[in-house]
C-alpha positions in Angstrom: -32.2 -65.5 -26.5 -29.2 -67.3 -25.4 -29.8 -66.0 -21.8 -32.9 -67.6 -21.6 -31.0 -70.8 -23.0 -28.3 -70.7 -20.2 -31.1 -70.6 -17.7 -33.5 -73.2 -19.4 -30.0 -75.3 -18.8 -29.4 -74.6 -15.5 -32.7 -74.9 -14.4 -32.8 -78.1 -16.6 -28.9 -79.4 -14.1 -30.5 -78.1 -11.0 -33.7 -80.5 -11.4 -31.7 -83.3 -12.2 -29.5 -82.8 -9.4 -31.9 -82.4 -7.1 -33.8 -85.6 -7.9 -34.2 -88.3 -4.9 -32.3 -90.6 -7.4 -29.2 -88.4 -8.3 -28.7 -87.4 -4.6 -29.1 -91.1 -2.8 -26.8 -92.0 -5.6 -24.2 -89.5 -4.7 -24.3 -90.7 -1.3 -24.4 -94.0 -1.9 -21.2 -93.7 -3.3 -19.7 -91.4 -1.1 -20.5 -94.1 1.8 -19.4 -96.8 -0.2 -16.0 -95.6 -0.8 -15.2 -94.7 3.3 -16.5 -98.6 3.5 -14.2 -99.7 0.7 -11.4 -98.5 2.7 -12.7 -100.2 6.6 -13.5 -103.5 4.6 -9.9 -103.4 3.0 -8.4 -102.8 6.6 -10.0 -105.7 8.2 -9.1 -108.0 5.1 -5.5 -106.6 5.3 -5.0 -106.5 8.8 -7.1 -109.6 10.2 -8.0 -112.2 6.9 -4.8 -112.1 5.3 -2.7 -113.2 8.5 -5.7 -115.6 9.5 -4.7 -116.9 5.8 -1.4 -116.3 6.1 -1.1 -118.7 9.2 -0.8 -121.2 6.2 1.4 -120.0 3.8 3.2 -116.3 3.6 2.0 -113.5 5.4 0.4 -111.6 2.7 -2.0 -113.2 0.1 -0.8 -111.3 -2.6 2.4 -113.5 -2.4 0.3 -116.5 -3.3 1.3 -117.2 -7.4 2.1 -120.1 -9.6 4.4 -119.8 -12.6 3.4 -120.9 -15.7 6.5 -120.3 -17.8 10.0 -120.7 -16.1 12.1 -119.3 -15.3 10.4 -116.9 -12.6 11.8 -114.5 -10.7 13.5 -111.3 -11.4 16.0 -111.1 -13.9 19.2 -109.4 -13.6 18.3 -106.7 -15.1 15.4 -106.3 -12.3 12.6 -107.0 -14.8 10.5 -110.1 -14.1 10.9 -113.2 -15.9 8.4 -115.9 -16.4 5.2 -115.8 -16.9 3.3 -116.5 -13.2 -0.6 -116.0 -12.2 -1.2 -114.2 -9.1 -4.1 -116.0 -7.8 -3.1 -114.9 -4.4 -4.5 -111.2 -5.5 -7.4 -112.6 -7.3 -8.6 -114.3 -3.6 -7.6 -111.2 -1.9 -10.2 -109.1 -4.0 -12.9 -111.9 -4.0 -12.7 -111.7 0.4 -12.8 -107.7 -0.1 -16.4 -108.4 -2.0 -17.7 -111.3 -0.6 -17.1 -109.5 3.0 -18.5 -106.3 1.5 -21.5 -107.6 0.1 -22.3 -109.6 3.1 -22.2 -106.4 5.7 -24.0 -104.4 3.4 -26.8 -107.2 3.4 -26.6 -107.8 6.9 -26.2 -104.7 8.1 -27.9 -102.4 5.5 -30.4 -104.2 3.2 -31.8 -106.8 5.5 -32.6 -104.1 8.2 -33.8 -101.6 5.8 -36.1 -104.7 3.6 -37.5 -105.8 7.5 -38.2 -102.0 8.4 -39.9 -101.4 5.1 -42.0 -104.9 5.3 -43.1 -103.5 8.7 -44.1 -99.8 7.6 -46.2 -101.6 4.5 -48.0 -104.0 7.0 -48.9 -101.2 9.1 -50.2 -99.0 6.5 -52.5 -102.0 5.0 -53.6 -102.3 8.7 -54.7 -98.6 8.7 -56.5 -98.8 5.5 -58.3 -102.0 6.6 -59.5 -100.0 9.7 -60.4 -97.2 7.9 -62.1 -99.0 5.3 -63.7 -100.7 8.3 -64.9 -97.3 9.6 -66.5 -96.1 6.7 -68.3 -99.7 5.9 -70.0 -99.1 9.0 -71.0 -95.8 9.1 -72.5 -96.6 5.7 -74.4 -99.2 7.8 -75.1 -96.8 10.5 -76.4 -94.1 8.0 -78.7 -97.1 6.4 -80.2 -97.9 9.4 -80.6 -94.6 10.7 -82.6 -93.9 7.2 -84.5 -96.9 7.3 -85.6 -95.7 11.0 -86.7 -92.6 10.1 -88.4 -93.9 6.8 -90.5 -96.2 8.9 -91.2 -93.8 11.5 -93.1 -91.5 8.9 -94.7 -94.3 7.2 -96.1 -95.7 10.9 -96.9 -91.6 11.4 -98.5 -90.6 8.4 -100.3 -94.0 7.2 -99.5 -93.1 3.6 -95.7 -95.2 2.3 -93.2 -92.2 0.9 -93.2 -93.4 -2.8 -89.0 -92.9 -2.8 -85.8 -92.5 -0.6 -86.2 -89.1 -1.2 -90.1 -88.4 -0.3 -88.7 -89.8 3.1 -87.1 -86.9 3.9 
């Protein structure tokens, strides 16, 4: 019994892993954390001396003190109380530069491409809807032909659709 347990369960983790969901999720993260690292190159190595053009070098050296005296004590522990709000903008750049190439290079591409593959597959139903209107019409026509060909024929009017035939 608890063999066919252990395979109920495994059979259970294999369809869960191999749902569209779990695996775009696993990639989706995977991608996302080789982008973290380009994202916090370019903000490291071009933003922060753009910044840095202003002020110190690094942004992370940006801080106010709150309670004095700050610095580092004697003892090499700080002292003071300071905010680092340099760090805080450093972070805020990593995201807002994230999020916009993932919108402008990944979701707007992706939401255009998908708008495009949805037009054209309303524009194949139309035409195919299209077709089949008019080969109803076509059929009607070619019944009401033959229906009035017999009655002309014969004299006598079929009393149905079906005595027609």
């Amino acid at each position: 019994m608890s063999e066919k347990k252990n395979e109920s369960v495994l059979a259970g983790f294999k369809a869960f892993l191999m749902r569209g969901n779990v695996v775009d999720l696993a990639v989706a993260v995977v991608i996302g954390a080789a982008f973290t690292n380009i994202v916090n190159s370019v903000v490291k190595g071009i933003i922060s001396p753009v910044v840095g053009t202003i002020g110190t070098q690094s942004l992370d050296g940006y801080k106010t003190c709150i309670k004095n005296p700050c610095g580092i004590g004697a003892n090499g522990q700080p002292t003071g109380v300071e905010i680092l709000w340099g760090s805080v903008l450093n972070a805020t750049l990593t995201f807002v530069i994230t999020a916009a190439v993932v919108y402008f290079l990944m979701v707007l591409p992706m939401a255009k491409y998908l708008a495009k593959q949805e037009a054209r597959r309303k524009a194949r139903e139309g035409v195919q809807e299209t077709m089949e209107i008019t080969e109803l019409e076509v059929l009607k026509e070619i019944r009401d032909t033959l229906v009035s060909q017999r009655t002309h024929s014969s004299g006598v009017a079929p009393t149905t659709t079906r005595d027609a035939f």
